[in-house]
matplotlib code that plots the C-alpha trace (Angstrom):
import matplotlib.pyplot as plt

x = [-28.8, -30.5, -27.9, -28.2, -31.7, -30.7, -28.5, -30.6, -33.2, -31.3, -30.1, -33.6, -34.8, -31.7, -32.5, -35.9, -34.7, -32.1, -35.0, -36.8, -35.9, -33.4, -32.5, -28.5, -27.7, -23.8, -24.7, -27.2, -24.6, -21.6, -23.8, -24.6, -20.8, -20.5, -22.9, -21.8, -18.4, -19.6, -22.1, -19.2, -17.1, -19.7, -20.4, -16.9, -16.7, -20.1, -18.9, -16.2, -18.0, -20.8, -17.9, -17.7, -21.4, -20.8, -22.9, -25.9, -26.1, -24.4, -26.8, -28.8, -25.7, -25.9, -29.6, -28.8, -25.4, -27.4, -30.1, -27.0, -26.1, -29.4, -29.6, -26.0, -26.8, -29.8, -28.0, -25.6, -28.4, -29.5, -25.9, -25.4, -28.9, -27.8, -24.7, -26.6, -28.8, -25.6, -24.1, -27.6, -27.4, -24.2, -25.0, -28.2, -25.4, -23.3, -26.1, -27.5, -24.1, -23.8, -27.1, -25.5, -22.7, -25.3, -27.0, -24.2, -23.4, -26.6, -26.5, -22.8, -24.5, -27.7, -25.5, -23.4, -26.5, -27.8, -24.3, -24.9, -28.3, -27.3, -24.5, -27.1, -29.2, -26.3, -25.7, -29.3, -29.6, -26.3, -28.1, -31.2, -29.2, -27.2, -30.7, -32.5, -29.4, -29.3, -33.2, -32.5, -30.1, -32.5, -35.2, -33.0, -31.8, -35.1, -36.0, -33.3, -34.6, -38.4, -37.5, -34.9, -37.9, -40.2, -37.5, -37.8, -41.3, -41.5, -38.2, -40.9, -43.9, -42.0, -40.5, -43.9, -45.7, -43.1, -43.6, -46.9, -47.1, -44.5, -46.6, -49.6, -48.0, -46.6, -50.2, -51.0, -48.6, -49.3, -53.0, -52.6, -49.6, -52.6, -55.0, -52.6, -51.9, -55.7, -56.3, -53.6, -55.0, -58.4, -57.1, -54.6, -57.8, -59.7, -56.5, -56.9, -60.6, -60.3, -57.0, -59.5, -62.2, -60.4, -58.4, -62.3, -63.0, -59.6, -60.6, -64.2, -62.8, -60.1, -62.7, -65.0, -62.0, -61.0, -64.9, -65.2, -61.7, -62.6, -65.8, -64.5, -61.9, -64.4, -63.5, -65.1, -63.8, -62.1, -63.8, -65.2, -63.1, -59.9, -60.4, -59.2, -61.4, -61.6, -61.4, -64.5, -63.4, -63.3, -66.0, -69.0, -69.4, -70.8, -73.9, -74.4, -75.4, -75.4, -78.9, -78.5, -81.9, -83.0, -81.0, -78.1, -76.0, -73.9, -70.3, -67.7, -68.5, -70.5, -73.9, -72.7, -75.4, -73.0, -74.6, -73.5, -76.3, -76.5, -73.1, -73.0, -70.1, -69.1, -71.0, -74.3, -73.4, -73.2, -76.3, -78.1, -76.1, -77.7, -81.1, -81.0, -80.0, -76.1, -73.2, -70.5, -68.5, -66.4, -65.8, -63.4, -62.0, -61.6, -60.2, -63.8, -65.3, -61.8, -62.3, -66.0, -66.0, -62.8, -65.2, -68.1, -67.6, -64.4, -62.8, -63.1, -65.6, -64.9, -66.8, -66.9, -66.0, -66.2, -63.0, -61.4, -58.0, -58.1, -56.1, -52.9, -53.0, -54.7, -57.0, -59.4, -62.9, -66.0, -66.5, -63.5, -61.4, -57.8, -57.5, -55.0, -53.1, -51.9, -49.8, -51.0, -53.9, -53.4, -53.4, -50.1, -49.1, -51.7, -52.7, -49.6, -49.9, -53.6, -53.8, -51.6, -54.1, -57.5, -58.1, -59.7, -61.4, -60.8, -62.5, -61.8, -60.6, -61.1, -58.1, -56.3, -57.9, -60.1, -56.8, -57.6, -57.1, -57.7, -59.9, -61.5, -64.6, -66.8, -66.8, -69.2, -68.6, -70.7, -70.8, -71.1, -73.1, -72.4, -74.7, -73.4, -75.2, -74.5]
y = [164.4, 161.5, 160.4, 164.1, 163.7, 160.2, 162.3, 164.2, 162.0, 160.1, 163.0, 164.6, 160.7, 160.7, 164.4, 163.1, 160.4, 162.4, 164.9, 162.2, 162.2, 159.7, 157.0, 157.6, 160.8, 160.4, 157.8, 159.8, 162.5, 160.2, 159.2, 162.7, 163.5, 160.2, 161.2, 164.7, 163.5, 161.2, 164.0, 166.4, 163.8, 162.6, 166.6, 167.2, 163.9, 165.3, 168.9, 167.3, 165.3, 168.3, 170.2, 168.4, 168.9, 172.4, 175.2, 174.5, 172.3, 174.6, 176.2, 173.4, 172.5, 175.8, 175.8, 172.1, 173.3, 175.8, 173.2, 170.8, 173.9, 174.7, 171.5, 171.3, 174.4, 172.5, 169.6, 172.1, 173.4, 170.4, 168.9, 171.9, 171.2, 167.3, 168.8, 170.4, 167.9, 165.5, 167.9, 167.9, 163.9, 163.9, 166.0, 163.5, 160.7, 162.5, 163.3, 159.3, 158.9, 160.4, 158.7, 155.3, 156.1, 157.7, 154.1, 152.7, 154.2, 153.3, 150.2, 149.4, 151.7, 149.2, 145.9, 147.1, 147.9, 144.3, 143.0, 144.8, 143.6, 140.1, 140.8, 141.7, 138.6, 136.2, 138.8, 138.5, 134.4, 133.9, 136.3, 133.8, 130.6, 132.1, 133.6, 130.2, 128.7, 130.9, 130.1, 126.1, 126.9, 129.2, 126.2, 123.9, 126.0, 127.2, 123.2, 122.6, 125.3, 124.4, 120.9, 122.7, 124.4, 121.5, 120.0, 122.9, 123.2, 119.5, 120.0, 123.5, 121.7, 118.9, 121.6, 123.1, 120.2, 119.6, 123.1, 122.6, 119.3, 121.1, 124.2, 121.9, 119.7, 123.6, 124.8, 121.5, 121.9, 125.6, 125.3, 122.4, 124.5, 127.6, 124.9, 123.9, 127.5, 128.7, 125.5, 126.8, 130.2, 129.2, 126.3, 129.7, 132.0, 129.1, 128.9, 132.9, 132.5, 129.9, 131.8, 134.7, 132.8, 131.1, 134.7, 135.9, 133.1, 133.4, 136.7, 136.4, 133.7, 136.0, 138.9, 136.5, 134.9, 138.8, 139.5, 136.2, 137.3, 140.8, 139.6, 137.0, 140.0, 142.2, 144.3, 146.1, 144.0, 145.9, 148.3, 146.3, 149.4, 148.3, 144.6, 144.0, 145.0, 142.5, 143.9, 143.5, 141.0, 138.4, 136.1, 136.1, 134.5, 130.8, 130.4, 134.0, 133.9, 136.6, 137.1, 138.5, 140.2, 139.4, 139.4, 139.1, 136.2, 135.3, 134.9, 134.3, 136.8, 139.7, 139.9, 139.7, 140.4, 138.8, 139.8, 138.0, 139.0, 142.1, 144.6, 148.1, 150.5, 151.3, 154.3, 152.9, 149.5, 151.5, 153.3, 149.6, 148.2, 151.8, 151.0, 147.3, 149.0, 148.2, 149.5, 148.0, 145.3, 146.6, 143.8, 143.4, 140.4, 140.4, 136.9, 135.4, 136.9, 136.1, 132.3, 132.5, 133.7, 131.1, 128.1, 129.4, 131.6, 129.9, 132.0, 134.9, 137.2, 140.2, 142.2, 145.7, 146.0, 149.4, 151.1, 154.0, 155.6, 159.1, 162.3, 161.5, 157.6, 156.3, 153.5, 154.0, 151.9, 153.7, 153.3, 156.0, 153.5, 153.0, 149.6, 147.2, 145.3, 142.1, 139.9, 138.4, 141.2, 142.2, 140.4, 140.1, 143.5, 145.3, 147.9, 149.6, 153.6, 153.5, 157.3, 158.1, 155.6, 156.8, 153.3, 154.4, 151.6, 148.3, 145.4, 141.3, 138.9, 135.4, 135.4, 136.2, 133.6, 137.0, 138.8, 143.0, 145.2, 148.3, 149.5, 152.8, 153.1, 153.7, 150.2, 147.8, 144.5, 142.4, 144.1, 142.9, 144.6, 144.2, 145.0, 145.7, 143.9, 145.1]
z = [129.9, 131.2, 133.4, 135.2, 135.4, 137.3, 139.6, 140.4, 140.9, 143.6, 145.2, 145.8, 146.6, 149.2, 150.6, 150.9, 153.3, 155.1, 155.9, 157.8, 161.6, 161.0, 163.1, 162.2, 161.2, 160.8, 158.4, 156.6, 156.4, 155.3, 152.9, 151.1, 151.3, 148.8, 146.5, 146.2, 145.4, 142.7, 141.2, 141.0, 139.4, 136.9, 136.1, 135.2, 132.9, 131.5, 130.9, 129.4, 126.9, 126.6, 125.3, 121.8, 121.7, 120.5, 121.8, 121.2, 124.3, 126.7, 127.5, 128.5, 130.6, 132.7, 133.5, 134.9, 136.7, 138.0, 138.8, 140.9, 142.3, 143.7, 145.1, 145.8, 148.4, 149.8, 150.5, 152.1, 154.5, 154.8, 156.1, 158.4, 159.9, 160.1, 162.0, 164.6, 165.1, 165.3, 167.8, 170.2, 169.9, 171.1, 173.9, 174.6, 174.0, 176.5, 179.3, 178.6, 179.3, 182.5, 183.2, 183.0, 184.8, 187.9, 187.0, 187.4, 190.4, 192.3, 191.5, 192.6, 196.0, 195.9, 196.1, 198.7, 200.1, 199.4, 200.3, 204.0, 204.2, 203.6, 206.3, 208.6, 208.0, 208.3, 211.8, 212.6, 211.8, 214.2, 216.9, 216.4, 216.8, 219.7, 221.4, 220.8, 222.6, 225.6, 226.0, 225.4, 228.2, 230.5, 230.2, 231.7, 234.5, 234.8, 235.1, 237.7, 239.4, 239.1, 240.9, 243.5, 244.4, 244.9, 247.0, 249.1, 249.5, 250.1, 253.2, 254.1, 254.3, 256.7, 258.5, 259.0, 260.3, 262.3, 263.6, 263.8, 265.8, 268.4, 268.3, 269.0, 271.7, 273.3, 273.1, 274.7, 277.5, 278.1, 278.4, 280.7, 282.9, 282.8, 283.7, 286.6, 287.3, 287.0, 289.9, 291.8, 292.1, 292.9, 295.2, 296.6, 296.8, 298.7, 301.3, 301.1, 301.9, 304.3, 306.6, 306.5, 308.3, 310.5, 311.0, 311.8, 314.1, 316.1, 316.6, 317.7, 320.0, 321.0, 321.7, 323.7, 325.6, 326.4, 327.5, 329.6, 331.3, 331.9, 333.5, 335.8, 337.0, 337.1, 334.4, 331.5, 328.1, 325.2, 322.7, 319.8, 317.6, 318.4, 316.7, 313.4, 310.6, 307.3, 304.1, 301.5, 299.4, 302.3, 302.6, 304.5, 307.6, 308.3, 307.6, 305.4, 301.6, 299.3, 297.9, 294.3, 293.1, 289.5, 287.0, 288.4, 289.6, 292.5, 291.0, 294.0, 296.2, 294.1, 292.0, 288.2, 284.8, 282.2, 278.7, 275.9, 273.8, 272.3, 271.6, 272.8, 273.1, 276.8, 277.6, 276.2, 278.2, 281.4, 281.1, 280.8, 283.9, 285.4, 284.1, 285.9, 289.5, 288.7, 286.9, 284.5, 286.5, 289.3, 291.6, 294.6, 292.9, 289.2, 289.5, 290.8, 287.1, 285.2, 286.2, 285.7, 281.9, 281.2, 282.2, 280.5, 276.7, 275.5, 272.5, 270.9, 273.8, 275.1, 277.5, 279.1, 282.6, 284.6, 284.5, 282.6, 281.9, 283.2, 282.3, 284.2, 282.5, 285.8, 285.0, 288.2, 288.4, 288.1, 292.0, 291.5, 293.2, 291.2, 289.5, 291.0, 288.1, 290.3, 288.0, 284.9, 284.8, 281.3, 278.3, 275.7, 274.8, 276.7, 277.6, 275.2, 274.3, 275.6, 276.0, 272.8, 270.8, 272.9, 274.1, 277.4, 278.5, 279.9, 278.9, 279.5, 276.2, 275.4, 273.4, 276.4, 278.8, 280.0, 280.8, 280.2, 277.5, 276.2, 273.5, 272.1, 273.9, 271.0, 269.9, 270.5, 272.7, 275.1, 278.6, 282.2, 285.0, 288.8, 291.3, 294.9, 297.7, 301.5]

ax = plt.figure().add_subplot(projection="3d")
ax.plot(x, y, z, "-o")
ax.set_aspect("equal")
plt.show()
C-alpha cells in the first residue's frame, strides 16, 4: 500500500513537471513511457502478493487500480497533448530549419558579394595606381611642353623685334621716300607754276611783238580773244597778291579757314563756312591744302572738305564741279562701297598723310572753309 501511494506520488510529481512548458518534450515523454512500464510491473507483482492477502484487501486494490487507471488515462492525455506539441516543434524545428538554410544562403550571397566588392577595390586601387601614373606621365609632358613653349615665345619675341626694327627702319624709309616724293611734287608744282608764268609772259611778249608789227605795217593787231586763256589754278601775275579777308588765310593760291577746334558733322560745318562768307573747302588745287595740313596737324586729324557723292556715285564739289582724283588722292582702301555703306562725303586724314576718304556725313570731324577771292 505504501509503495502505491509512492507510485503514485511520483507519477503525479512527474505529470506535474511534464505539464510545465518543457524545455524537452521528447524527454519528458520518454520519461513517462518508463515510469508507466515500471508502475504496471510493480502493480502486477503487487496484485500478485495482494492475492494471499485474502479478500479483505481487494477491495482496497480496485479503488487504487481504479485510482492508476485514472491517472494512467491522464498521463494518456497528457502524452497525446505532449505529441502534438512534439509534432508543432518539429514543424518550428523544420521552418528554423529552412531559416538557416535561407541564412545560409545569404550569407554564402553576402561573401560573394564581399568577395566582388573586394574585387572591385583591388580593380579600383590598380585603376588608381595606373591613373596616378598616366598623370605622373601628363606632368612631364606637360613640363616639356611648358619649356617648348618658352622656347618659342622666347624665338617669337626675337622674331618680333626683329620685325619690328625692319618695320621701323621701312617706316623710316617710306616716310623719308614720301618726304622725297612730297618735295618732288611741290618742287614739280613750282616748275608747273613757273612754265605757266613764263607761258604768260611769252605770250604777252608775243601779243605785244604782234601789236608793235601790225603797227609798223600799218595794220590793226590781233583780237585779244584769240590768245590763250590760263586756267584758274595758275598763279597770279608778278607783282599780284591775294588779299584774304579775316579769317581766312592765304594757302598756295586760295583763302583757307582751317578749324581745328570744335567738331561738327558736314552739313552743320557747311552752314558755318556759309555764315563766315565761304563754304567747305573746294579749291582748285587740293595738293596746296594736302601739303599745308601735312606740315602743320601731324596724326590722327581729319577734316571736312566740300564734296559729295551723288546719285549716280559721282563725287562732284559743292561748286557742282566733278572732283578730279589725280593719283595718290585717296587714302588706303578708300573710298570702298561708299554709296552701299552711305559714306557720302569726302574728308582729308592724317593717317593717310591727308589723302581722302569717305565717311557718313553725320559724324562729327574738324572742318575747313575756303573762301573764293576774284
Amino acid at each position: 500500500m505504501r509503495l502505491l501511494t509512492v507510485v503514485l506520488l511520483l507519477l503525479w510529481a512527474l505529470l506535474g513537471k511534464c505539464s510545465e512548458p518543457p524545455s524537452d518534450v521528447l524527454s519528458c515523454s520518454y520519461q513517462i513511457s518508463n515510469i508507466l512500464r515500471e508502475i504496471k510491473d510493480v502493480l502486477t507483482s503487487t496484485s500478485g502478493r495482494c492475492s494471499s492477502d485474502g479478500e479483505r484487501d481487494e477491495r482496497l486494490v480496485g479503488i487504487e487500480r481504479e485510482t492508476v487507471s485514472q491517472a494512467v488515462r491522464q498521463h494518456g492525455e497528457v502524452v497525446r497533448s505532449l505529441l502534438a506539441q512534439t509534432e508543432s516543434l518539429k514543424k518550428a524545428v523544420t521552418s528554423v530549419a529552412e531559416v538557416q538554410s535561407a541564412h545560409k544562403q545569404l550569407l554564402i550571397a553576402l561573401r560573394t558579394e564581399l568577395e566582388s566588392e573586394k574585387q572591385t577595390k583591388r580593380t579600383q586601387r590598380r585603376t588608381i595606381q595606373d591613373l596616378r601614373s598616366e598623370i605622373h606621365t601628363l606632368r612631364e609632358e606637360s613640363k616639356n611642353w611648358q619649356e617648348h613653349l618658352r622656347r618659342m615665345e622666347s624665338e617669337m619675341k626675337a622674331g618680333l623685334q626683329k620685325t619690328e626694327l625692319a618695320a621701323q627702319e621701312a617706316t623710316i624709309e617710306v616716310k623719308g621716300a614720301s618726304d622725297r616724293a612730297n618735295s618732288l611734287g611741290r618742287v614739280i608744282r613750282r616748275v608747273q607754276r613757273s612754265m605757266h608764268s613764263l607761258e604768260k609772259i611769252v605770250t604777252q611778249h608775243t601779243t605785244r611783238l604782234a601789236a608793235l608789227t601790225a603797227r609798223g605795217r600799218g595794220r590793226r593787231p590781233p583780237p585779244q580773244h584769240s590768245l590763250p586763256t590760263l586756267p584758274s589754278t595758275e598763279m597770279p601775275q608778278t607783282g599780284e597778291e591775294v588779299d584774304c579777308p579775316h579769317p581766312y588765310t592765304r594757302i598756295g593760291l586760295g583763302c583757307f579757314a582751317v578749324h581745328s577746334t570744335q567738331r561738327l558733322s558736314w552739313e552743320q560745318a557747311r552752314q558755318h563756312c556759309r555764315g563766315i562768307d565761304g563754304d567747305l573747302a573746294n579749291p582748285d588745287d587740293i595738293y596746296d591744302v594736302v601739303l599745308f595740313l601735312d606740315d602743320s596737324f601731324p596724326g590722327g586729324w581729319g577734316f571736312w572738305i566740300g564734296a559729295t557723292l551723288d546719285n549716280t556715285g559721282t563725287w562732284q564739289w559743292v561748286s557742282g564741279l566733278p572732283v578730279r582724283t589725280q593719283v595718290d588722292f585717296w587714302g588706303r582702301g578708300e573710298p570702298g562701297d561708299a554709296q552701299e555703306n552711305d559714306e557720302g562725303c569726302l574728308f582729308l586724314h592724317g593717317w593717310w598723310r591727308f589723302r581722302a576718304g569717305a565717311d557718313p556725313c553725320t559724324s562729327e570731324k574738324y572742318f575747313i572753309c575756303e573762301r573764293k577771292v576774284n
